[in-house]
C-alpha positions as CSV (number, residue, x, y, z in Angstrom):
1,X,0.0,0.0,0.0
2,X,1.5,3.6,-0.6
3,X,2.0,5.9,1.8
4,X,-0.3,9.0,2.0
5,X,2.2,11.3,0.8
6,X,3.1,9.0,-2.1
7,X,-0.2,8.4,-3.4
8,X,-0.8,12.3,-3.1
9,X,2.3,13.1,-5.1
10,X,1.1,10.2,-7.3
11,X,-2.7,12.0,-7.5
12,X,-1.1,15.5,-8.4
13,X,1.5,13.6,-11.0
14,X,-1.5,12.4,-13.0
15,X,-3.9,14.8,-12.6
16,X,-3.3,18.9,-13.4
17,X,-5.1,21.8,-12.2
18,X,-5.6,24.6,-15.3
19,X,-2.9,26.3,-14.5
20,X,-0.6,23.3,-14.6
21,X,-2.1,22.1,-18.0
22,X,-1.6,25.0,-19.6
23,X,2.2,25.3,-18.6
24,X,2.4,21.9,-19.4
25,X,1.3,22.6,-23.4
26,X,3.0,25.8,-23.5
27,X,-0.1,28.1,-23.5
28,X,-1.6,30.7,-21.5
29,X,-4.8,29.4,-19.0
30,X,-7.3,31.5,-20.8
31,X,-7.0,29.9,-23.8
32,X,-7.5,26.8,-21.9
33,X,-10.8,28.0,-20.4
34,X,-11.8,29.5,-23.9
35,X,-11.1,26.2,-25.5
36,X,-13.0,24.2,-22.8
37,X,-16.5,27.2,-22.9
38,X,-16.3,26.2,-26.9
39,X,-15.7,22.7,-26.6
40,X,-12.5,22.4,-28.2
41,X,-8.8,21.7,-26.8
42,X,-7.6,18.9,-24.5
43,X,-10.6,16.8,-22.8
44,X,-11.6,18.7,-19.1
45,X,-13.8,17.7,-16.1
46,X,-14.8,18.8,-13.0
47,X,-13.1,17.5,-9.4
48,X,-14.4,17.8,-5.8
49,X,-16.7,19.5,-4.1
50,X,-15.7,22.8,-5.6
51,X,-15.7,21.4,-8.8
52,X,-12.4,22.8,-10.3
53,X,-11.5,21.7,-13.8
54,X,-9.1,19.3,-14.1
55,X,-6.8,17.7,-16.8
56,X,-5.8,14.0,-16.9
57,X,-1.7,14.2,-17.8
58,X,-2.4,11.1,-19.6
59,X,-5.2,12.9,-22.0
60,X,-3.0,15.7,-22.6
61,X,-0.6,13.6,-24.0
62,X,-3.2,11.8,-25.9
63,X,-4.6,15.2,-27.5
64,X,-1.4,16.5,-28.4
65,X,-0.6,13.6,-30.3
66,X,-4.0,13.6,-32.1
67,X,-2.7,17.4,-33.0
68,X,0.8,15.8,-34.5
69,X,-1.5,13.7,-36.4
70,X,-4.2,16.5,-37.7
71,X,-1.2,18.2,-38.8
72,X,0.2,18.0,-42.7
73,X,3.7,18.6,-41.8
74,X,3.5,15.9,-39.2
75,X,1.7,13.4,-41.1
76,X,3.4,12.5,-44.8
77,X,-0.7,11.3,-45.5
78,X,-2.0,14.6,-44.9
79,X,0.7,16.8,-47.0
80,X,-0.6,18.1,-50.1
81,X,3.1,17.9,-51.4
82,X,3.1,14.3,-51.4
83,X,0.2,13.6,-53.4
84,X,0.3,13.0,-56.9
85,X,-0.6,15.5,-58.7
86,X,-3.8,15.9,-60.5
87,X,-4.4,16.1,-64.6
88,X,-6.4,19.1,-65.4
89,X,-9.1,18.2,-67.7
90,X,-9.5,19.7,-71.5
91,X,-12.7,21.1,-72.1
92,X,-14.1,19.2,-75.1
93,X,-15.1,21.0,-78.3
């Protein structure tokens, strides 16, 4: 069993207070809350009995991989430059 100050460091380790997620991806914590009021950015929820938002570490990793991914310079798939490029047609007389 861990002790109570281990399981607590463990706790704040995995999950992150607003603040803390938005040092964590480099951004300011207004964009954060603006993200989370539109329903975009990282995945949020409420904890405790004064229901602050929260961030799993393990989601934030998750999203900013999914953001790699969306990304054309990330992901060869996505790059328009590695397509084949397209025949224009010739109008027909």
């Amino acid at each position: 069993m861990l002790a109570p100050a281990a399981s607590s460091a463990a706790v704040r380790a995995a999950f992150l207070t607003v603040k803390d997620a938005a040092d964590y991806l480099g951004l300011s914590p207004r964009t954060l809350y603006v993200w989370r009021h539109r329903r975009q950015g990282p995945p949020s929820f409420r904890m405790g009995p004064r229901g602050r938002v929260m961030y799993r570490r393990e989601a934030l990793d998750a999203w900013i991989r999914e953001q790699e991914q969306a990304d054309s310079r990330s992901n060869l798939a996505l790059n328009p430059l590695s397509a084949d490029p397209q025949q224009r047609s010739r109008p027909s007389a």
